[in-house]
C-alpha positions in Angstrom: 2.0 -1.8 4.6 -0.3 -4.7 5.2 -2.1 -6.0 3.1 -5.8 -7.3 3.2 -7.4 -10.1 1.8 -11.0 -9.7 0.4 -12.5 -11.7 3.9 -10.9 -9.2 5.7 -12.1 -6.3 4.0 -15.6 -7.7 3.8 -15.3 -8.7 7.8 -14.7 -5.2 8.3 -17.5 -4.3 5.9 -20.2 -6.3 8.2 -18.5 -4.4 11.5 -19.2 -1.2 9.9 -23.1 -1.9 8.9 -23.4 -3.3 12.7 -22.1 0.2 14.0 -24.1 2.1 11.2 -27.0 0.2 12.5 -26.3 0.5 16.6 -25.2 4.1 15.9 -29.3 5.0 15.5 -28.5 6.5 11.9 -31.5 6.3 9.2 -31.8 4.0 6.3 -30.7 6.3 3.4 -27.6 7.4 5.8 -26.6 3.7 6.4 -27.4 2.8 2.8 -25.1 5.8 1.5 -22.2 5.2 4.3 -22.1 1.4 3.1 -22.0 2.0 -0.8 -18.8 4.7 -0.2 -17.0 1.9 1.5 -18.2 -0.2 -1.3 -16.9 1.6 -3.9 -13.9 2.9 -2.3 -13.1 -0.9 -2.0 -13.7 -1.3 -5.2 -11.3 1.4 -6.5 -8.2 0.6 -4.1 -8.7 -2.8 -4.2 -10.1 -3.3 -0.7 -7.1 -1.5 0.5 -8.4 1.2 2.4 -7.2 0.8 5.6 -4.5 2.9 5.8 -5.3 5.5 2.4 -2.8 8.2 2.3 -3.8 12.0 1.6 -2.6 11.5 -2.2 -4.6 8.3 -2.6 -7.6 10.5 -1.2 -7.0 13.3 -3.1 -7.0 11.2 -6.3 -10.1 9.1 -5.3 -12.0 12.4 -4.4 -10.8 14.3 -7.5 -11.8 11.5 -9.6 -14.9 10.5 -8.1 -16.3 14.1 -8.4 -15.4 14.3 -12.0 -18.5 11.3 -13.0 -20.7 12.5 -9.0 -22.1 15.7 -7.3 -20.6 17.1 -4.9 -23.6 15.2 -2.3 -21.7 12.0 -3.4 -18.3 13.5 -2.6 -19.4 14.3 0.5 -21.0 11.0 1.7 -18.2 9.3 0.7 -15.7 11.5 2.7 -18.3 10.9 6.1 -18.8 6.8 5.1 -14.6 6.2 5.2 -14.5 8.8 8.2 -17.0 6.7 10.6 -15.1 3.5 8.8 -11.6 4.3 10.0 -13.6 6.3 13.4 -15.4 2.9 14.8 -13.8 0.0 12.7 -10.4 1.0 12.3 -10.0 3.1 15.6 -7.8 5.0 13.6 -7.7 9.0 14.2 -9.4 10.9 11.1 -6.2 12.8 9.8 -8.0 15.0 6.6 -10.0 17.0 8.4 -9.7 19.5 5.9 -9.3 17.3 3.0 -12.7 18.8 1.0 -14.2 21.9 1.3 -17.7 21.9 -0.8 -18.7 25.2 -2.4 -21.3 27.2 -0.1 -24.7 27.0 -2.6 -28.0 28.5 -1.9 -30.7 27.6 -4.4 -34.3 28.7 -4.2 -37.0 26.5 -5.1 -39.1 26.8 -8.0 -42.7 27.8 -6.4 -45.6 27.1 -8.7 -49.0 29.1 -8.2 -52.1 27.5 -6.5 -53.5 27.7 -10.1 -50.6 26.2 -12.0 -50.8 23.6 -9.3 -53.8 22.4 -10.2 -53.3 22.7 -14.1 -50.2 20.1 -13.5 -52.4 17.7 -11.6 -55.4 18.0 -13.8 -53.0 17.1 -17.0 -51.6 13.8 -15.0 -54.0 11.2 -16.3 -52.9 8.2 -13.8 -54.7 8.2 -11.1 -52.2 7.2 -8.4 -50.0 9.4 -9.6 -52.6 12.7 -9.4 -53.7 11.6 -6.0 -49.9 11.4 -4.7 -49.1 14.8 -6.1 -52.1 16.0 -4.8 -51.5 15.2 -1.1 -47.9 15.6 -1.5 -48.6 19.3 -2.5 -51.1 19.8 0.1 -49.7 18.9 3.1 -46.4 19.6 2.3 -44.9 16.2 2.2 -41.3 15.3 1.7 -41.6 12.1 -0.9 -40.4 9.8 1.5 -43.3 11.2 4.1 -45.9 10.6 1.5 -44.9 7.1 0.0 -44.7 5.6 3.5 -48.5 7.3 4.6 -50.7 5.0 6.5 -54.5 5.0 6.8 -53.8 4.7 10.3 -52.0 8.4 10.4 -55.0 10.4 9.0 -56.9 11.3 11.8 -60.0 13.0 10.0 -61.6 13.8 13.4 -58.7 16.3 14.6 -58.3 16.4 10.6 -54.6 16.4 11.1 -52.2 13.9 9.7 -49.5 12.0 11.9 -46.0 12.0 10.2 -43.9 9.8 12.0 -40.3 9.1 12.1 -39.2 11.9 9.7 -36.0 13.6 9.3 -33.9 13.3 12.5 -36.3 10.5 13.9 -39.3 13.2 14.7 -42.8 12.9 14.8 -45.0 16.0 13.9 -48.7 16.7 13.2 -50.1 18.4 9.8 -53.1 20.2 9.4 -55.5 18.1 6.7 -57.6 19.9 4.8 -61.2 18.8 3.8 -60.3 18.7 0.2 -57.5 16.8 0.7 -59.5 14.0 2.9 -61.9 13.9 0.0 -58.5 13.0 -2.2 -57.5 10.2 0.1 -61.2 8.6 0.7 -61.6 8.9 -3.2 -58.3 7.3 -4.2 -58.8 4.8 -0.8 -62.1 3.7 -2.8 -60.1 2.6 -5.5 -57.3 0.6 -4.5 -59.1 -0.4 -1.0 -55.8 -1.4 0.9 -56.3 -1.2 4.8 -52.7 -0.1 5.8 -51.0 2.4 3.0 -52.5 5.7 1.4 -50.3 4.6 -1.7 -50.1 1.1 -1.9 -47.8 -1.1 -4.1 -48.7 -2.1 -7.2 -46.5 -5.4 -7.7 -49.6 -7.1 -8.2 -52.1 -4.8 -10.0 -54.6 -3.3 -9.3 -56.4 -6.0 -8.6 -54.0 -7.2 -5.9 -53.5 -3.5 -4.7 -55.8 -4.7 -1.2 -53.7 -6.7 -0.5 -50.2 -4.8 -0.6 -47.7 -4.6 2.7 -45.4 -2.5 0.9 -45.8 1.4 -0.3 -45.2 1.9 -4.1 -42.2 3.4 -3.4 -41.4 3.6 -7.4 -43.4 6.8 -7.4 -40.3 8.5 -5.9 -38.3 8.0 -8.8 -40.5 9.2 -11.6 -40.6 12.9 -12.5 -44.7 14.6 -12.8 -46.0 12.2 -15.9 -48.5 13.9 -17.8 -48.9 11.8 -20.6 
């Protein structure tokens, strides 16, 4: 078998983010695509272009020992497009993992335990996000990324654009929730995002071009 330098491996690296990119997938796809043939690099010493069904057995079984089985998964679809449009190499392990069927239901709150959670959350840009993101039924990607723009308080609907599978749709706004978004708009006064970073303070918060996306890594604080 040949073997690969590291400049080949990371030439071959930059051809797969070019077809990630021209293939139309979204951010988080191409992000999680690109760190599986990161770390399968990693683990077979940039090696991976010609990974036999024992070397993938014994990367998968490991890997789902310290991941879930989401991880497992997108690493299994990352080196299939990888060998698919850099390699040009037929996918041979079709059958290679077979991820148990799950079906959770969600933990539904009531209207009035709703509002007891966001009454207890003392930061205000935090009870505002919660707020709106419980309202309109937000995913938390769909709320960080909100624009003033998007809230059409004549129509009182809200625009959300480019969600999951590249789709626009229209939400209902309530009134209550309007008077959230004026209120919390009165405080941080930035012209383009509902939730605006925070890099700067709130001082600087007017002048933000970035959501405060750390919002969707912090569980409901209620300290």
């Amino acid at each position: 078998m040949k073997t690969l330098s590291q400049s080949d491996f990371n030439k071959n690296y930059q051809t797969h983010l070019k077809h990630l990119r021209l293939k139309g997938l979204r951010p988080k796809t191409i992000e999680a695509y690109s760190r599986a043939i990161r770390r399968i690099g990693d683990y077979f010493d940039n090696q991976i272009h010609d990974l036999s069904e024992q070397q993938l057995l014994d990367y998968f079984s490991n890997l789902l020992n310290t991941h879930s089985w989401s991880a497992v998964k997108l690493d299994l679809y990352g080196l299939k497009f990888f060998y698919t449009h850099v390699l040009h190499k037929r996918w041979e392990q079709v059958n290679l993992i077979k991820p148990p069927k799950t079906q959770r239901l969600p933990d539904i709150v009531t209207i009035n335990e709703a509002h007891q959670l966001f009454q207890v959350t003392r930061k205000l840009s935090y009870r505002a996000f919660y707020e709106v993101l419980h309202s309109l039924g937000f995913r938390l990607g769909e709320g960080l990324r909100l624009e003033v723009s998007e809230v059409d308080s004549q129509r009182m609907r809200v625009h959300i654009r480019d969600s999951k599978g590249n789709k626009d749709r229209f939400v209902p706004l309530a009134k209550v929730t309007l008077n959230v978004i004026r209120r919390f708009g009165l405080v941080h006064r930035t012209p383009l995002f509902i939730f605006p970073g925070r890099h700067g303070g709130l001082k600087s918060a007017h002048l933000a071009k970035t959501p405060r996306i750390e919002m969707a890594f912090r569980p409901l604080c209620v300290r």
